[in-house]
C-alpha positions as CSV (number, residue, x, y, z in Angstrom):
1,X,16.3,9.0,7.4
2,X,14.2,8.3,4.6
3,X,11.0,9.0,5.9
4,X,8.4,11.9,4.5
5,X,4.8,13.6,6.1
6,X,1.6,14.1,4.0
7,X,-1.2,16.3,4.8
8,X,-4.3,16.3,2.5
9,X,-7.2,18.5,3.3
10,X,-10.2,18.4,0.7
11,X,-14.4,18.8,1.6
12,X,-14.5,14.9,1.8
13,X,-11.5,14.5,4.0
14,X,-8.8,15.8,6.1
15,X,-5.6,13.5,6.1
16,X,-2.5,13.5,7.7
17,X,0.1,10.8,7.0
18,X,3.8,9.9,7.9
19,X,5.9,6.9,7.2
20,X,9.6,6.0,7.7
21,X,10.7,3.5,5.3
22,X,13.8,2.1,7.6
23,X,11.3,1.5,10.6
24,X,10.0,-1.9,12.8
25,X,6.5,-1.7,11.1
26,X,5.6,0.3,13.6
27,X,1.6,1.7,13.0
28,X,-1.2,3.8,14.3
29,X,-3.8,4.1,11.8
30,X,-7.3,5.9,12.3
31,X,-9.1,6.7,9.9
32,X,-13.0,6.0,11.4
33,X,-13.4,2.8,9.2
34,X,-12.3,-0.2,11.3
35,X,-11.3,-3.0,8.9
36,X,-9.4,-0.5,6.7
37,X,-7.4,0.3,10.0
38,X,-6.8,-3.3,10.2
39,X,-5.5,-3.6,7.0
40,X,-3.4,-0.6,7.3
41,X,-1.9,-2.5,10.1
42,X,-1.3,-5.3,8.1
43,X,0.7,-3.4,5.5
44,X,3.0,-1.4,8.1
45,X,3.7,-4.4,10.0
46,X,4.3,-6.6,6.9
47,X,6.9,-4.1,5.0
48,X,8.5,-2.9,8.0
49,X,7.6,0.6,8.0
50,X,6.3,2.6,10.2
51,X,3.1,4.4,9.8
52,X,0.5,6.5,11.3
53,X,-2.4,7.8,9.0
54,X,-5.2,10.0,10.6
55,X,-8.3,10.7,8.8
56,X,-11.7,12.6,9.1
57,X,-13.8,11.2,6.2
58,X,-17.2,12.1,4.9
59,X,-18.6,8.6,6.6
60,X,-22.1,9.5,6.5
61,X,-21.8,9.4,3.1
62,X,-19.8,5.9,2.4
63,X,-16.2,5.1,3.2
64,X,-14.9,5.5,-0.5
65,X,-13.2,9.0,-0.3
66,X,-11.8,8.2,3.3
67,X,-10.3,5.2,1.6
68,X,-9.1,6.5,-1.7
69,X,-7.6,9.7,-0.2
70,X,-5.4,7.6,2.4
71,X,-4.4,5.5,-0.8
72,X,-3.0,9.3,-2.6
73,X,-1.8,10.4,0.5
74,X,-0.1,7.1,1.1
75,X,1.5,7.0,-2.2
76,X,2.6,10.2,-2.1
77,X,4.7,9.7,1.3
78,X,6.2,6.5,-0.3
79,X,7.4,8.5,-3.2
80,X,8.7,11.4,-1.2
81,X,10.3,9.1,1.1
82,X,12.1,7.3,-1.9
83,X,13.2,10.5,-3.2
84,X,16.2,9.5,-6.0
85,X,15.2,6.4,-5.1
86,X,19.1,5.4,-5.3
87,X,20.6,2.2,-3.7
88,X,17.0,0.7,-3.3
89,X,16.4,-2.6,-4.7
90,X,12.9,-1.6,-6.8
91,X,11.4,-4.3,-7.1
92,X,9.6,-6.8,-4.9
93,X,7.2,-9.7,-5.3
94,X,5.4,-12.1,-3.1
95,X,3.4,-14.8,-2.8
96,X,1.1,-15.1,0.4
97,X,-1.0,-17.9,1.6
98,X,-3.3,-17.1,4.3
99,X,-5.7,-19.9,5.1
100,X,-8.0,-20.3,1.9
101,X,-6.8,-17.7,0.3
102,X,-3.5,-17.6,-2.0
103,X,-2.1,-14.3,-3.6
104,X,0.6,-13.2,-5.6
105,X,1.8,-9.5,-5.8
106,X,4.7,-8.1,-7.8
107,X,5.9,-4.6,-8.0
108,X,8.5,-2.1,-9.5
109,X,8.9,1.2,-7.9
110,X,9.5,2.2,-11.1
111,X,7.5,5.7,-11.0
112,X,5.2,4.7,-14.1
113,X,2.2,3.8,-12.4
114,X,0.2,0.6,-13.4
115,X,-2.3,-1.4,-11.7
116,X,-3.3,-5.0,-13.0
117,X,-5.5,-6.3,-11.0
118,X,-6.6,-9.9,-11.0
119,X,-8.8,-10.6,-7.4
120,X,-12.3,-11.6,-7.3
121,X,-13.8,-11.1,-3.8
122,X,-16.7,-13.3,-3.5
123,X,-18.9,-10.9,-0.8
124,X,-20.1,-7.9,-1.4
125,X,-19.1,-6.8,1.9
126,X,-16.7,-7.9,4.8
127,X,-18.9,-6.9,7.8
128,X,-19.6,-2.8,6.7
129,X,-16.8,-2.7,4.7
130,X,-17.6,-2.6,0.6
131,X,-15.4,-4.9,-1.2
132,X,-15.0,-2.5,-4.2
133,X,-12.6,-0.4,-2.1
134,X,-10.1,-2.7,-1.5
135,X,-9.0,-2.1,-5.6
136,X,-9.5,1.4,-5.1
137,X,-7.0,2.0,-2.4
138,X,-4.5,0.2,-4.1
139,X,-5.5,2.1,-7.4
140,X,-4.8,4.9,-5.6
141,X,-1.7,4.3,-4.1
142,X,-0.4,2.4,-7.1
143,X,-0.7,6.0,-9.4
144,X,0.6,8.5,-6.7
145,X,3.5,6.4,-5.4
146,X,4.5,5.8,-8.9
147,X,4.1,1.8,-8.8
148,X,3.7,-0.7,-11.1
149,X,1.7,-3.1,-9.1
150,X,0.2,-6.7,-10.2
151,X,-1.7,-8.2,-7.9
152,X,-3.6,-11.5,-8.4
153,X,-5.3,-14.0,-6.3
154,X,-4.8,-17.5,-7.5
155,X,-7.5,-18.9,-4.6
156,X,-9.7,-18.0,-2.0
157,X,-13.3,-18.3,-0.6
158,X,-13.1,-16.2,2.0
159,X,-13.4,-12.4,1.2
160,X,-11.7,-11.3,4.8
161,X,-9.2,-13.6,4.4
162,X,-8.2,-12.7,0.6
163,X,-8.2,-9.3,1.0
164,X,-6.2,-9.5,4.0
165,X,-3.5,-11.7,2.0
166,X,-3.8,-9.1,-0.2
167,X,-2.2,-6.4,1.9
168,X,-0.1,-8.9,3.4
169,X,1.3,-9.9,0.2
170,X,1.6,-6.3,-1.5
171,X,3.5,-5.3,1.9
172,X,6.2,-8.0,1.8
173,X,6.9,-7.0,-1.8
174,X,7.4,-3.5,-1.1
175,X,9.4,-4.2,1.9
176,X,11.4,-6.1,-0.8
177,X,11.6,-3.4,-3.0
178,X,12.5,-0.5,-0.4
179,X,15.2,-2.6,1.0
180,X,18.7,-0.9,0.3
181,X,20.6,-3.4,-1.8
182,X,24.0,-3.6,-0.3
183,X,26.4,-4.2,-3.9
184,X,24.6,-0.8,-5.2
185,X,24.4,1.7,-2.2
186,X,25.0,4.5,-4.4
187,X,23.4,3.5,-7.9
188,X,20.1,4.8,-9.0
189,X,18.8,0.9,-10.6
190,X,18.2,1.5,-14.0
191,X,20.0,2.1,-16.9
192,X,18.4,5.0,-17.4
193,X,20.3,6.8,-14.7
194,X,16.8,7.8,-13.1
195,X,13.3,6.5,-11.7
């Protein structure tokens, strides 16, 4: 079962995280901050796995560190899950319309981490959620679950419904990339002979 658990205890947050990469897209995600909770939905139900992240934040402060930690902790399962990362497909792209918005994400599981990001959310917030974090979870995730990860939305006017198409998009890529690939069970895919 390629599946892993994460726990991550710091003085801004206390985290625990577990995923299986061969689920339904199972989820329960609370981490205190509602619309990241949504969006976590989003990205277990979209790349089929399961997930249930639990976090106690410093939310009298701001939600950044709740945000950013699940992101590491997040990342880091993935990566554990992967481990070899043998027969997987590795990479994964998508391109996700949801209402106004349009996005494209493209990834390689590649375990050299890289973020290009190319979305403009036109709100500062989406109800008491700050844009900004958005970028910074999937910075976060990007470096620890060793992802190269290009993300761009090519329209939208809406910031809900861009960032959601966001995490819709990034999930059916990594779905993608996760996938076994059936003609090369056993081969780790690169040339290289490792990821």
């Amino acid at each position: 079962m390629r599946s892993a658990k994460i726990t991550r205890k710091t003085a801004e947050t206390d985290i625990s995280v577990e995923i299986a990469l061969d689920g339904s897209g199972g989820y329960d995600n609370r981490t205190g901050v509602g619309f990241f909770d949504h969006m976590l939905d989003q990205l277990a139900r979209h790349s089929l796995i399961d997930m249930m992240v639990r976090c106690a934040g410093d939310l009298h402060i701001d939600d950044h560190h709740t945000v950013e930690d699940v992101g590491i902790a997040l990342g880091q399962a993935l990566a554990q899950a992967l481990g070899d990362k043998r027969g997987i497909r590795r990479y994964g792209a998508c391109l996700l319309p949801m209402d106004d918005a349009l996005v494209r994400a493209a990834l390689d599981l590649s375990g050299r981490p890289f973020l290009v990001w190319n979305v403009a959310l036109p709100t500062a917030r989406i109800g008491t959620f700050d844009t900004e974090l958005v970028r910074e979870f999937f910075q976060a995730f990007s470096t620890h679950g060793g992802i190269t990860l290009h993300v761009e939305a090519l329209h939208g006017i809406n910031s809900h419904h861009i960032a959601e198409a966001v995490f819709k998009s990034v999930a059916r890529a990594l779905r993608e990339a996760v996938e076994r690939d059936p003609r090369k069970a056993d081969a780790i895919p690169s040339t290289k002979g490792s990821l």
